[in-house]
C-alpha positions as CSV (number, residue, x, y, z in Angstrom):
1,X,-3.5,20.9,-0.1
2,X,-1.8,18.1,-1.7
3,X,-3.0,14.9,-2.3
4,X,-0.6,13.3,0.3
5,X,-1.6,15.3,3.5
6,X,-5.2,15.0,2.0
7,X,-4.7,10.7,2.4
8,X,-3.0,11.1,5.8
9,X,-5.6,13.3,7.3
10,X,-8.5,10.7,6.1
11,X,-6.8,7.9,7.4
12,X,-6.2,9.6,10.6
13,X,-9.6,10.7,11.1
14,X,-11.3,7.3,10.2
15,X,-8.8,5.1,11.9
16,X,-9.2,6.6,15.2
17,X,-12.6,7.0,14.9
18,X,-13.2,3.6,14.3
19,X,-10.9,2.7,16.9
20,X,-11.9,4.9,20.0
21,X,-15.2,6.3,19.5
22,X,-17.4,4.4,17.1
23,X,-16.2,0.6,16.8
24,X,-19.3,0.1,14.7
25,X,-17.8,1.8,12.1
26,X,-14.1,-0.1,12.2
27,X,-16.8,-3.6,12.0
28,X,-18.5,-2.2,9.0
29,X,-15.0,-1.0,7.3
30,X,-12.9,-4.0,7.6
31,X,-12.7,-6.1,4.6
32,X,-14.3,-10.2,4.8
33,X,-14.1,-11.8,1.9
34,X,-16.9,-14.4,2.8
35,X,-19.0,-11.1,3.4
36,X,-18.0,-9.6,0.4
37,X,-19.0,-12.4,-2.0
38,X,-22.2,-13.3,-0.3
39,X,-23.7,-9.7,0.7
40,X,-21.8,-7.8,-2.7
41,X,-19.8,-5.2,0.4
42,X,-17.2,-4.8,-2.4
43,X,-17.2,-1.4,-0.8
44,X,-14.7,-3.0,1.5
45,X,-11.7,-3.4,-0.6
46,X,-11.5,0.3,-0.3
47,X,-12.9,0.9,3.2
48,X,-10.5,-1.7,4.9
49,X,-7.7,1.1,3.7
50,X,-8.8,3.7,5.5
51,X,-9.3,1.7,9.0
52,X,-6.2,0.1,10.8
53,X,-5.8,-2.6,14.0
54,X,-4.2,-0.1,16.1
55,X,-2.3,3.4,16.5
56,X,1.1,1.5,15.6
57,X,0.0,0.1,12.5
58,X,-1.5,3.6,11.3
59,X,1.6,5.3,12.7
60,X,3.5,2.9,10.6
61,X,1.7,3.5,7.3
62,X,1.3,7.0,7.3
63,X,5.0,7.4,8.1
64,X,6.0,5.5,4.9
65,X,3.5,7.6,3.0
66,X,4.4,11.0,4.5
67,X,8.4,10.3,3.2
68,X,7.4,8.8,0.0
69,X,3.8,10.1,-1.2
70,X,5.1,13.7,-1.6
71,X,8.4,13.1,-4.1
72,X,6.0,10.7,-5.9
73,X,3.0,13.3,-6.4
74,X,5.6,16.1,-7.5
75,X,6.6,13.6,-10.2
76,X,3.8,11.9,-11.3
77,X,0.9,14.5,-10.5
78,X,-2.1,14.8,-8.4
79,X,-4.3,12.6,-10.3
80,X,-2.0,9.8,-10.9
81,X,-0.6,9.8,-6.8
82,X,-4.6,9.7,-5.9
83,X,-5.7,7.2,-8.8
84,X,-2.3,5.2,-7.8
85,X,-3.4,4.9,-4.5
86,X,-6.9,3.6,-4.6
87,X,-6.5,1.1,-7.3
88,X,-3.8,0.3,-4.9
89,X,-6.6,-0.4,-2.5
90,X,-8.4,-2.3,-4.6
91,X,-5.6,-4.7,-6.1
92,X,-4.0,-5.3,-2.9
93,X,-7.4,-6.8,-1.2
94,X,-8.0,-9.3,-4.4
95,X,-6.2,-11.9,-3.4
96,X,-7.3,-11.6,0.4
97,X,-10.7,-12.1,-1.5
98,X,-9.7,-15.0,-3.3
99,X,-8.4,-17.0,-1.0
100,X,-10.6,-16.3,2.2
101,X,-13.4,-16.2,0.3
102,X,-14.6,-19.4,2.2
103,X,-13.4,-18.3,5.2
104,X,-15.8,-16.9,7.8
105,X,-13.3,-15.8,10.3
106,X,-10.8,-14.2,8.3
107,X,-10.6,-10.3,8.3
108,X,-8.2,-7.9,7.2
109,X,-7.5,-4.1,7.4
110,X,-4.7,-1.5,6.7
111,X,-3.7,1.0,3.8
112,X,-0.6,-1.5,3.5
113,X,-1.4,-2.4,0.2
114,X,-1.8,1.1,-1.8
115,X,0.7,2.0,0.6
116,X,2.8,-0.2,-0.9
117,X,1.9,0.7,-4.3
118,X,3.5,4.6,-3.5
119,X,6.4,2.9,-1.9
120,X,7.3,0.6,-5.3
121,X,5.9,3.7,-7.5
122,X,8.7,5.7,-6.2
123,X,11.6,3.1,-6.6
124,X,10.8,2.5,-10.0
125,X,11.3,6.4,-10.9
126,X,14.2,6.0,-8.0
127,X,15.8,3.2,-8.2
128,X,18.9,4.4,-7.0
129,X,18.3,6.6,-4.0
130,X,19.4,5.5,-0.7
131,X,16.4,4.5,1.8
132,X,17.7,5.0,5.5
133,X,16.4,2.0,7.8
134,X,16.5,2.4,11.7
135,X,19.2,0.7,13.6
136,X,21.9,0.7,9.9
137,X,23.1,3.8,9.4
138,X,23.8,3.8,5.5
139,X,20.9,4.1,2.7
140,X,20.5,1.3,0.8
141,X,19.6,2.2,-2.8
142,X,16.0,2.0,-2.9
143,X,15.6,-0.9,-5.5
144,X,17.8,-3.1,-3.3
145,X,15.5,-2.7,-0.5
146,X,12.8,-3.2,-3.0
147,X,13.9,-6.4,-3.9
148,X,14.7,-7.8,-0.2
149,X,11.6,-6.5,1.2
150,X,9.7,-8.5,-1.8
151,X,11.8,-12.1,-1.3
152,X,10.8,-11.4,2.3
153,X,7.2,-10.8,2.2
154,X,6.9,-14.3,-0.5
155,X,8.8,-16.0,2.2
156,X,6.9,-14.5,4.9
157,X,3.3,-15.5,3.1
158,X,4.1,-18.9,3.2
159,X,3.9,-18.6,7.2
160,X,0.8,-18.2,9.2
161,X,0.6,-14.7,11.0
162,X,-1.7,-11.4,11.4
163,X,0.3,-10.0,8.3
164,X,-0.9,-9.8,5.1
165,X,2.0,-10.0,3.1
166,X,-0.2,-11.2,0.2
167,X,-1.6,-7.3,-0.2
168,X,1.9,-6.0,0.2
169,X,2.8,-8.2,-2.8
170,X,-0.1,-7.2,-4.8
171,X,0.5,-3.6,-4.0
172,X,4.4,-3.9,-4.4
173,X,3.5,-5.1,-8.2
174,X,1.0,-2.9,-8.1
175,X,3.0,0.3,-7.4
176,X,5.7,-0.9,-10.6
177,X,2.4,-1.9,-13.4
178,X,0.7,1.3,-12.8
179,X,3.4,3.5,-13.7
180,X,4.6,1.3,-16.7
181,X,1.1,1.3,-17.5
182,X,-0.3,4.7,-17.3
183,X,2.7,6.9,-16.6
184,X,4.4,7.5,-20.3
185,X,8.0,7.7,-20.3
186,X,8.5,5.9,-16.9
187,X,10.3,2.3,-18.6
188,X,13.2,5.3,-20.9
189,X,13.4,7.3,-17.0
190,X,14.3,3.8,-15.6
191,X,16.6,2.6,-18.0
192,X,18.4,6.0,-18.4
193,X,18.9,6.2,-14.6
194,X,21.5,3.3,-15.1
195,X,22.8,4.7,-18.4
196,X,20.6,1.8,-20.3
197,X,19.2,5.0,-22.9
């Protein structure tokens, strides 16, 4: 089974369980920075992934990963989509951490942020395939709906709302430093895609 389908299926399963039959479990999973610092639940920068606010937020993240996660695995590998992924997790929550940290009412769930990571992974070795959004019927090549859906997220941050557009930042960095990091040859693959090598 591949890694992908693997990530889908645990979301699914702990999401809705969490959500419609044991609650308990969606309070223990959810990531608070004030409980994190003071009771060491570090634990929760990777639970929080796995549990989501509702059915349309865990539609919506799967559904980015189910298009994306596959082409990304067949590139980079098992190890490096799953490994990808989690420290996704775990870099997207830090600055949720940082900043809430005093914050006793301030929660946060969602795989967003390694979701993210995929997402940006894939237009770094893809810069220039199209990405199809609902309502415009042309692609827009991916790293041009990388770099709007980054200014928007900084702009949207400054805002106050239920998003965290902070952990799509993180994870949107994320998804690029990994594979220039850890994946060899992925800066020569981007520069030859535009004729650069």
């Amino acid at each position: 089974m591949s890694v992908t389908l693997s990530l889908i299926i645990a979301n699914v399963v702990v999401s809705l369980t969490a959500l419609y039959v044991f609650p308990q479990l969606f309070e223990k999973f959810l990531l608070m920075p004030y409980r994190v610092v003071r009771e060491n639940t570090w634990y929760e920068l990777v639970s929080s992934g796995f549990v989501h606010a509702g059915f349309g937020h865990l539609f919506l993240n799967m559904f980015v990963l189910f298009f994306f996660g596959p082409v990304l695995e067949q590139s980079i590998g098992q190890l490096h989509l799953l490994l990808l992924y989690f420290s996704g997790l775990i870099v997207s929550s830090l600055p949720s951490v940082y900043q809430h940290k005093d914050n006793p009412d301030f929660a946060t769930v969602g795989a967003s942020g390694a979701v993210e990571a995929v997402l940006f992974g894939f237009i770094l070795l893809f810069p220039l395939e199209p990405i199809y959004i609902m309502f415009i019927p042309i692609g827009i090549p991916s790293i041009i709906f990388g770099v709007f859906f980054l200014a928007y997220s900084i702009y949207a941050s400054k805002g106050k709302g239920r998003v965290n557009h902070e952990a799509h930042i993180a994870g949107a960095v994320w998804g690029f430093l990994y594979l220039i990091l850890f994946v060899p040859n992925t800066i020569d693959h981007f520069l030859t895609v535009f004729g650069l090598l």
